[in-house]
C-alpha positions as CSV (number, residue, x, y, z in Angstrom):
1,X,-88.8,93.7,-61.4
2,X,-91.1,91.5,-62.9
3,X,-92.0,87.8,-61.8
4,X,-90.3,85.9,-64.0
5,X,-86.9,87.9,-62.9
6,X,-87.8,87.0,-59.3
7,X,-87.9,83.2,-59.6
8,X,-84.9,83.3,-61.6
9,X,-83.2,85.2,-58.8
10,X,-84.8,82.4,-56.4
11,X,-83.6,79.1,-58.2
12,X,-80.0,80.5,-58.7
13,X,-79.8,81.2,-55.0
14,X,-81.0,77.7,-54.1
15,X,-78.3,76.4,-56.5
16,X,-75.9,78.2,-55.0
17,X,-76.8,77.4,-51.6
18,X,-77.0,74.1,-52.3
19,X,-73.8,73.5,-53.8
20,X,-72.2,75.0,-51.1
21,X,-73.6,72.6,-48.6
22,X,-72.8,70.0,-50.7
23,X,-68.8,70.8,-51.3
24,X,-68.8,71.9,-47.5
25,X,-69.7,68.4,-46.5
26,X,-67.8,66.8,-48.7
27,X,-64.4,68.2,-47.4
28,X,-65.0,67.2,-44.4
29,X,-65.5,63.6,-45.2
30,X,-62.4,61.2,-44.0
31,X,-60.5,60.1,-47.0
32,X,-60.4,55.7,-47.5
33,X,-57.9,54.1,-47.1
34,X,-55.0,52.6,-50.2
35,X,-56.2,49.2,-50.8
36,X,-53.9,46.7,-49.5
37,X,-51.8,45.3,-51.7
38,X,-51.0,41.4,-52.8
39,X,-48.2,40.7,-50.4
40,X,-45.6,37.3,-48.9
41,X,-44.0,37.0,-46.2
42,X,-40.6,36.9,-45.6
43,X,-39.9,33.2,-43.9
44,X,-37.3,31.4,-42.6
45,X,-36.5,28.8,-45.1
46,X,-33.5,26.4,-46.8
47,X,-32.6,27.6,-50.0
48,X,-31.7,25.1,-52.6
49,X,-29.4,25.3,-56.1
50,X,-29.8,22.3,-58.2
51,X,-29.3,20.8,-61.3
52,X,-31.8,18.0,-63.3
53,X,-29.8,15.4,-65.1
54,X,-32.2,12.8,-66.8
55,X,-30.7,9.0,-66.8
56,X,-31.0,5.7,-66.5
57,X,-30.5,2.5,-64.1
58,X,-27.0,0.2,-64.7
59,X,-26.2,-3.0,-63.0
60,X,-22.5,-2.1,-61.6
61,X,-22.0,-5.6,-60.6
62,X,-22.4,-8.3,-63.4
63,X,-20.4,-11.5,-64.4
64,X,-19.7,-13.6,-66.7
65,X,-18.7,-17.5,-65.7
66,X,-16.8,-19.1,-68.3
67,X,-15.7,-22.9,-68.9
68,X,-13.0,-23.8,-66.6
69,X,-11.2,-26.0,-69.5
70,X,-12.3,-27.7,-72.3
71,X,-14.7,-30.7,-71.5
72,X,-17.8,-32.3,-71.6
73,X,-20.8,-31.1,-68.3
74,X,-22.3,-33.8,-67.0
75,X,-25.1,-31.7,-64.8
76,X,-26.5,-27.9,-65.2
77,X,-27.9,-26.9,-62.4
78,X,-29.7,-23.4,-62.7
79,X,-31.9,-21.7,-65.0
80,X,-32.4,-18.3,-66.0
81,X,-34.0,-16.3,-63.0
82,X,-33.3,-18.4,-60.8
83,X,-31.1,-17.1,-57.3
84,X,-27.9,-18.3,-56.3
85,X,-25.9,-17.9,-53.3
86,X,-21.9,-17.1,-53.8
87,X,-19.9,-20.7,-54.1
88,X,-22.9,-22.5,-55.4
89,X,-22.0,-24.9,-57.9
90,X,-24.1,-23.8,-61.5
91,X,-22.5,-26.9,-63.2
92,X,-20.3,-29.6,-62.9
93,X,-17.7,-31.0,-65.2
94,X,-17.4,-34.8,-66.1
95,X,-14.8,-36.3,-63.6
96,X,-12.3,-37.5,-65.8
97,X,-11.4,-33.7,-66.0
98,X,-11.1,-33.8,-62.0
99,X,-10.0,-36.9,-61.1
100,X,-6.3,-35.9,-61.5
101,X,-6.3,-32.4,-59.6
102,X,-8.1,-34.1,-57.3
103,X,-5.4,-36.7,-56.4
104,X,-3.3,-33.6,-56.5
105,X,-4.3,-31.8,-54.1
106,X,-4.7,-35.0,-51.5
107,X,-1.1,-35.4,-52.0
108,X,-0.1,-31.7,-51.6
109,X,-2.5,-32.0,-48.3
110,X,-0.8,-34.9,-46.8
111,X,2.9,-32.9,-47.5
112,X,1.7,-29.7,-45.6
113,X,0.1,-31.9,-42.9
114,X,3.7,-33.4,-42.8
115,X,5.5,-30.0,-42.2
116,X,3.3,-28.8,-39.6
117,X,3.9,-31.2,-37.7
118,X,7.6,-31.0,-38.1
119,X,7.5,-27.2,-37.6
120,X,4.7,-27.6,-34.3
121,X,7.7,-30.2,-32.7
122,X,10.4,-26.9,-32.7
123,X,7.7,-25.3,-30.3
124,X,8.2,-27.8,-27.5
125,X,10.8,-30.2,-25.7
126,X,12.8,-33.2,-28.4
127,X,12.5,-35.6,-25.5
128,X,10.7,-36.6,-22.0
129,X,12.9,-36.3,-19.2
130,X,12.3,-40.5,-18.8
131,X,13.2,-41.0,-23.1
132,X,16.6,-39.0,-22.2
133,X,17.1,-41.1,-18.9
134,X,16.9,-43.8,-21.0
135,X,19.1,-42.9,-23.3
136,X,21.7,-41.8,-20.9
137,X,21.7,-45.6,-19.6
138,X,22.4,-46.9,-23.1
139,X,25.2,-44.7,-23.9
140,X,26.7,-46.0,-20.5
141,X,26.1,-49.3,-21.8
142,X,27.7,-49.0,-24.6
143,X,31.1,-47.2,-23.0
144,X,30.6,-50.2,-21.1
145,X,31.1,-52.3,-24.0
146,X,34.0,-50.3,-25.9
147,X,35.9,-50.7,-23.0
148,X,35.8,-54.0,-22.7
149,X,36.7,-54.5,-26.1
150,X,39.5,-52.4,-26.1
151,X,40.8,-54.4,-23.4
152,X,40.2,-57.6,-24.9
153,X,41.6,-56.1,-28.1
154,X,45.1,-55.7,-25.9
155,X,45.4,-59.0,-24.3
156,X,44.3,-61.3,-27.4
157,X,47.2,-62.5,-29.6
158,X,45.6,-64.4,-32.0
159,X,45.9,-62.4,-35.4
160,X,42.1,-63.5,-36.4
161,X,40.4,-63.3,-33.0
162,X,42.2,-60.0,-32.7
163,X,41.1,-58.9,-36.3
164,X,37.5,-59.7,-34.7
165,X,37.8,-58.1,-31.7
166,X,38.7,-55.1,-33.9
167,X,35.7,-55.4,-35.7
168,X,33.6,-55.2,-32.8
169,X,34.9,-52.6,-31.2
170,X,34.9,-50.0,-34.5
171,X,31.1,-51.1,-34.3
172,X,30.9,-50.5,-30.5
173,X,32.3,-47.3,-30.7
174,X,30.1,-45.6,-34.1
175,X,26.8,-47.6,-31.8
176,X,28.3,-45.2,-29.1
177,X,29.1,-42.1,-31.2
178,X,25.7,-42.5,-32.2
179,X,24.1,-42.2,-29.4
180,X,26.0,-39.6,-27.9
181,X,25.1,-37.6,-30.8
182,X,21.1,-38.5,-30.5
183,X,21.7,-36.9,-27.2
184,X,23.4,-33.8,-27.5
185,X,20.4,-33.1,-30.2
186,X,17.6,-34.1,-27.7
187,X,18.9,-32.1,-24.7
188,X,19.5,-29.3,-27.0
189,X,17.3,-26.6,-27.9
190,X,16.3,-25.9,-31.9
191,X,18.9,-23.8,-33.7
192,X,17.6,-21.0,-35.9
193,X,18.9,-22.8,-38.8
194,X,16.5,-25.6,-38.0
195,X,13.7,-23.3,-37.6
196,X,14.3,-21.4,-40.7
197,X,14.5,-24.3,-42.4
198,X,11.0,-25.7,-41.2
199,X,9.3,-22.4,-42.0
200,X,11.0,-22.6,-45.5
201,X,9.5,-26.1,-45.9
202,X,6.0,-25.5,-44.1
203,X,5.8,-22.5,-46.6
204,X,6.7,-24.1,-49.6
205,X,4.5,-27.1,-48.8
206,X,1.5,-24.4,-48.2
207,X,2.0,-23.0,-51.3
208,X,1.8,-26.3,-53.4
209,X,-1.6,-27.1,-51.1
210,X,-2.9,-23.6,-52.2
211,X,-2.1,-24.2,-56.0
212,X,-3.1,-27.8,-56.4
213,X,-6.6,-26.1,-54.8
214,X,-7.0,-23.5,-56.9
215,X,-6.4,-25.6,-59.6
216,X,-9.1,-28.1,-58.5
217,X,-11.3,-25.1,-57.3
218,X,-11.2,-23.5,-61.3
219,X,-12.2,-26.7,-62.4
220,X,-15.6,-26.0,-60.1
221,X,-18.3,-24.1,-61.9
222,X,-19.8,-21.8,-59.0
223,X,-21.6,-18.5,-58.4
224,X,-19.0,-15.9,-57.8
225,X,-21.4,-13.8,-55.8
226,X,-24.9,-13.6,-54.6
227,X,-27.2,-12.6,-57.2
228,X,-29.4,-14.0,-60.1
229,X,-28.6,-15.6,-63.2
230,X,-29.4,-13.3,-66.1
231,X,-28.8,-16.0,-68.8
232,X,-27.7,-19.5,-69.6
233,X,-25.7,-20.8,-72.1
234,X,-24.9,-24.3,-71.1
235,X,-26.7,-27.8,-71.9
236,X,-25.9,-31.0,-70.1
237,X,-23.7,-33.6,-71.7
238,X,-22.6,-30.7,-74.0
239,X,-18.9,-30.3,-74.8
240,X,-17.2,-26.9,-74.7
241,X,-13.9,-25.3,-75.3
242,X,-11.8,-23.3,-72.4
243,X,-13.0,-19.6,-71.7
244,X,-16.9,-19.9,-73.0
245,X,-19.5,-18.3,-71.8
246,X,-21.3,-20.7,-69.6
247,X,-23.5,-18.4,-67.2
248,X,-24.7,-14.7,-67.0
249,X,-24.8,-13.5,-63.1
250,X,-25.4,-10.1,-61.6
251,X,-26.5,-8.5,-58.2
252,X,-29.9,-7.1,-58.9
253,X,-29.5,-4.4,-56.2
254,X,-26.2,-3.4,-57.8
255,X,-27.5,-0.9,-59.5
256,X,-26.7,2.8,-59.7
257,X,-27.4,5.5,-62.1
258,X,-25.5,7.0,-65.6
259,X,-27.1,10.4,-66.1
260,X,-26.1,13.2,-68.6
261,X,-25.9,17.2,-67.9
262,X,-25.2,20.3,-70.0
263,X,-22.6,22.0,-70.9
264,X,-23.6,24.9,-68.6
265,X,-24.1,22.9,-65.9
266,X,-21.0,20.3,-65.9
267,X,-19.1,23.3,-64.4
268,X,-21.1,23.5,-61.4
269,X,-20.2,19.5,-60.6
270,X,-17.9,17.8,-58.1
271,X,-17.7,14.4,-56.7
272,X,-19.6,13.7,-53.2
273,X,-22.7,16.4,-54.2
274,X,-25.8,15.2,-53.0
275,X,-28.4,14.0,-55.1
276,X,-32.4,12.9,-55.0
277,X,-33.4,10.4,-57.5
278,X,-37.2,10.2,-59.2
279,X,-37.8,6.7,-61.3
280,X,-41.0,6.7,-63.4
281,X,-41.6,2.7,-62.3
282,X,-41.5,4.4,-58.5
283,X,-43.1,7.5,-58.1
284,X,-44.0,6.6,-55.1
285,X,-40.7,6.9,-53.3
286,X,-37.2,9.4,-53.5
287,X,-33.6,7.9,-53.4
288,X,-31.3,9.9,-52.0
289,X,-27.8,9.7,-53.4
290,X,-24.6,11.4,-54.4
291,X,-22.3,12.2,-57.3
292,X,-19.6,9.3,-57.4
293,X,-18.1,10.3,-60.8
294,X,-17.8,12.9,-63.2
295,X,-16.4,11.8,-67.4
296,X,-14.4,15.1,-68.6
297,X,-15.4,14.2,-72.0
298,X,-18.6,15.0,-74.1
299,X,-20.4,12.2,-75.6
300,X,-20.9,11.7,-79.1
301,X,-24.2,13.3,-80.8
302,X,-25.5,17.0,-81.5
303,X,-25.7,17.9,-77.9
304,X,-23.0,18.7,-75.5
305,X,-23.9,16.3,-73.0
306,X,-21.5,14.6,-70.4
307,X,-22.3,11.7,-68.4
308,X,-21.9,11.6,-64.7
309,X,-22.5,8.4,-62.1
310,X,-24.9,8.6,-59.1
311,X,-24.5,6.0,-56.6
312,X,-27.7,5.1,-54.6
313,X,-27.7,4.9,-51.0
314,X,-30.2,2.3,-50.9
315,X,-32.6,0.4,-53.7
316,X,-35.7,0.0,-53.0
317,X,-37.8,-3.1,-54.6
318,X,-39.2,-2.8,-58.1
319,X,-36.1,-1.3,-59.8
320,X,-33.8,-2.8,-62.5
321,X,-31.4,-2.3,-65.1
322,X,-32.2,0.0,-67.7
323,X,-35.0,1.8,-66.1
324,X,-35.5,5.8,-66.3
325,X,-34.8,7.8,-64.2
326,X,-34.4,12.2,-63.3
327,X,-31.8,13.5,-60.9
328,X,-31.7,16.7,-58.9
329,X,-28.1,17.3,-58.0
330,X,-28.1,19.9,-55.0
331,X,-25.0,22.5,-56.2
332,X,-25.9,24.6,-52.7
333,X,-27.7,24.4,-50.0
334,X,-28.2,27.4,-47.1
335,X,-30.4,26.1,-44.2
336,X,-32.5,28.3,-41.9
337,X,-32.0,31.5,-43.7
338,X,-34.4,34.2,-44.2
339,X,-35.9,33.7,-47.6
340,X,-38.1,35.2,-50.3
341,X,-40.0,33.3,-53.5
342,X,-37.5,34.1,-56.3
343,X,-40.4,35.2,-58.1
344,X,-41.1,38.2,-55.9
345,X,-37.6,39.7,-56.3
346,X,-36.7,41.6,-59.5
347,X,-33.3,39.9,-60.8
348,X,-30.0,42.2,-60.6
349,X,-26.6,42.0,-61.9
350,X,-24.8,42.6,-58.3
351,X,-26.2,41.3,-54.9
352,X,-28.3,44.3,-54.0
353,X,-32.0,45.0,-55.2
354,X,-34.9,46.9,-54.1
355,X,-38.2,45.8,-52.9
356,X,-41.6,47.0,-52.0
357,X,-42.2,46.3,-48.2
358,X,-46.1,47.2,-47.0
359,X,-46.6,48.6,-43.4
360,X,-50.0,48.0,-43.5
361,X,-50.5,51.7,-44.3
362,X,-48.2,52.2,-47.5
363,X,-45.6,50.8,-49.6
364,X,-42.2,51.6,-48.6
365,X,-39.1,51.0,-51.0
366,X,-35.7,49.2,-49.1
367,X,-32.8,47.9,-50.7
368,X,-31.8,44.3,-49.8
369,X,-28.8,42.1,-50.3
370,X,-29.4,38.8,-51.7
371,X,-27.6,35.8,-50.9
372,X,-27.9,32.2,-52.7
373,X,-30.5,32.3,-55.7
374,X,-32.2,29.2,-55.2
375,X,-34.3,27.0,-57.7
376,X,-37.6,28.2,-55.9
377,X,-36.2,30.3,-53.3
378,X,-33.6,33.2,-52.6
379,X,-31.9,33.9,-49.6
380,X,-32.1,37.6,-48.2
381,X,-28.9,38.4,-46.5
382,X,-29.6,42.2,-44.7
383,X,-32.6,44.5,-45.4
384,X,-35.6,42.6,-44.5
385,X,-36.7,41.1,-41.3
386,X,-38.4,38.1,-40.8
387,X,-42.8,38.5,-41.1
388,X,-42.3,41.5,-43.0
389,X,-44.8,41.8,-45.9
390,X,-42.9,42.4,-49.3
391,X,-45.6,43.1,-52.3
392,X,-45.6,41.0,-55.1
393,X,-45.0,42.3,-58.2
């Protein structure tokens, strides 16, 4: 064997040897672990359904205050802007055109004033016990004097002193009917006759006072309500006919909101569902609200929209008619369920899925039920456990 055989025996076995040490170490290396993949939570969390519905601001409570009846104002007291409490006067008429209901309604005062106190008197006694005493003595009295007419009536022969005897005793005796009568009615109690009869008047006498006011009161030119005059259309000294326009006045808090939803979501609507209101002019704050009605009728235009009415339970400052506004109408709410990001769960046709679940190990495949699919949120009914790690997909 030559040299050059040799050394070429001698490198192979070192090869050999060597990889033999090498593949010898490395299967008894300890494998690395599966990286860890992205993973959430499962949480406890309320799940939320809603619907946006963009709208805008209306004034609910706005009035117009028209000429009471055609005549000239002598005073205008308000401008635009300014506030007015309910009842205060805005103008005032020339009094020619009041003088008469006024005089009306002082008459129709003094009638009802007349027939309370006639009605008030059938609550108590018709006479003191010394006005019937009295009474009593003059009715004696006057038997007193029939009697002694009667009996000069028998002895006196003369035809004319007996034809004035006569005389005085058909006077004696209707003086004494009289007051027999005046007693029986004091000593008595009312009948219901007489009652019903005072009510009838003190009634009909109230309703004359009531019309003569609200006669006199239509002929006063006041606020209806608290609020703040939107617009003027009156001039002092100016004439105007019955029924115009005078004054423009609305409730600046009155507001609620008119907003519009799809087709595919009027379906999901009912009255009473509760609602959170954004307004560009305050994104500073949320009003909370709720769906007070719902118009079965799509409005005119290219889109099938339908318009729906929010009312506001409170309106903050800085808000007014006409202003924009978005609406999130909660269509379901489940509180304190267990919950995944809807994102993380692969959408299904029924209410069961599967998910990845990491041990901290190795991914693990479980089937889950799902409850309410939320805007952000979905509720897990059965399958996970709350703090498990689900992977994201």
């Amino acid at each position: 064997m030559n040299k050059t055989v040799v050394i070429l025996f001698v490198v192979v076995a070192l090869l050999v040897i060597g990889a033999s040490g090498y593949f010898g170490f490395a299967t008894t290396q300890t494998p690395e672990p599966t990286p860890a993949p992205q993973t959430v939570s499962v949480t406890m969390c309320d799940v939320e359904q809603t619907v946006t519905a963009p709208g805008n601001l209306i004034n609910v409570n706005e009035a117009e205050v028209n000429m009471p009846t055609t005549g000239r104002l002598s005073v205008v007291n308000v401008r635009v802007g300014d506030q007015v409490k309910a009842e205060e006067i805005l103008a005032e008429l020339d009094p020619v055109a009041t003088t008469q209901a006024q005089l009306d309604l002082l008459e129709a005062q003094d009638v009802l004033e007349e027939a309370q106190k006639d009605r008030t008197n059938l609550d108590y006694p018709r006479a003191t016990d010394d006005f019937i005493k009295d009474l009593r003595k003059k009715i004696g009295v006057a038997k007193q004097v029939v009697s002694e007419l009667e009996t000069a009536y028998k002895k006196t022969e003369d035809p004319l002193a007996r034809s004035q005897v006569l005389a005085s005793l058909t006077t004696a005796k209707e003086d004494l009917k009289n007051l027999q009568s005046n007693l029986s009615w004091y000593i008595s109690n009312p009948t219901e006759s007489d009652i019903t009869a005072a009510d009838s008047e003190l009634a009909l006498a109230q309703a004359k006072y009531d019309a003569a006011k609200a006669v006199l009161d239509s002929l006063q030119i006041k606020a209806p309500f608290d609020g703040i005059v939107f617009a003027v259309n009156a001039q002092s000294g100016e004439t105007y006919p019955a029924e115009t326009s005078l004054f423009t006045i609305g409730d600046p808090k009155a507001l609620e909101v008119l907003a519009n939803v799809t087709e595919e979501d009027y379906p999901l609507l009912t009255v009473g569902q509760a609602v959170e209101v954004f307004f560009d002019a305050r994104p500073d704050v949320t009003v909370t609200g709720k769906v007070d009605r719902i118009i079965p009728k799509r409005n005119a235009g290219d889109r099938p929209l339908y318009n729906i009415y929010i009312s506001l339970r409170d309106v903050p400052d800085g808000l007014a008619d006409g202003m924009t506004s978005d609406t999130a109408i909660t269509i379901a709410k489940h509180a304190g369920v267990l919950c995944l990001p809807r994102a993380v769960v692969r959408a299904s046709s029924g209410s069961t899925t599967t998910v990845k679940v990491w041990d901290g190990m190795q991914e693990t495949a479980k089937e889950i039920t799902v409850g309410l699919r939320g805007d952000t949120y979905l509720e897990i009914v059965s399958g996970l456990s709350e703090g498990e790690q689900v992977v994201t997909r």
